[in-house]
C-alpha atoms as one frame of an Amber mdcrd trajectory, in Angstrom:
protein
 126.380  96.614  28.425 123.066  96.999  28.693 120.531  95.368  25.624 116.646
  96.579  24.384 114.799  93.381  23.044 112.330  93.565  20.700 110.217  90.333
  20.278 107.300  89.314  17.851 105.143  86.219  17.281 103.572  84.976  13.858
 100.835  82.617  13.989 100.353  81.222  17.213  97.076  80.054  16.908  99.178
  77.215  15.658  99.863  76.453  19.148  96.178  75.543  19.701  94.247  74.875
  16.529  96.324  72.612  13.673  94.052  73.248  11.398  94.586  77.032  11.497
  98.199  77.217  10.539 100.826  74.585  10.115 103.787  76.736  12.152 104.177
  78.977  14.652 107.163  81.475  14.812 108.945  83.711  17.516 111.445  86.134
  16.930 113.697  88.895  18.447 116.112  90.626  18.173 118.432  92.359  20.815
 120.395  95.890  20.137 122.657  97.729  22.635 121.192 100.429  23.944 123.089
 102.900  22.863 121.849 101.608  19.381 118.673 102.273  19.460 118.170 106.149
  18.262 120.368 104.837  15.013 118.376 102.150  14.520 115.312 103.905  14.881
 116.207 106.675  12.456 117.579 104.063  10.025 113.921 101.978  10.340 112.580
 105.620   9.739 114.095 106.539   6.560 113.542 102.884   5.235 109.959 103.463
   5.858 109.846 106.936   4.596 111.414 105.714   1.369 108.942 102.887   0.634
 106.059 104.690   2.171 104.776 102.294   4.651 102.593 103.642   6.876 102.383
 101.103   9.336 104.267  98.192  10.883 106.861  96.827   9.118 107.298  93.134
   8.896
């Protein structure tokens, strides 16, 4: 089976300055592939309903 991963990162200027932020976070999640257009369209009409515009966090 073959997976798509989809990875993010929150505040890794952690990483260098500890003044900036106290934690730094990575994420992902992995969907088959065959997944993906559902998932997509799902994300889609969540978005549509809420009206966000841009990235969803």
């Amino acid at each position: 089976m073959n997976y798509e991963v989809y990875c993010d990162e929150s505040c890794v200027e952690a990483l260098f300055d500890k003044e900036s932020h106290r934690y730094a976070v990575i994420g992902c999640v992995w969907i088959p592939s065959e997944c993906r257009s559902e998932l997509k369209n799902a994300l889609n009409k969540i978005k549509v309903k809420y009206n966000l515009l841009g990235e969803m966090k």
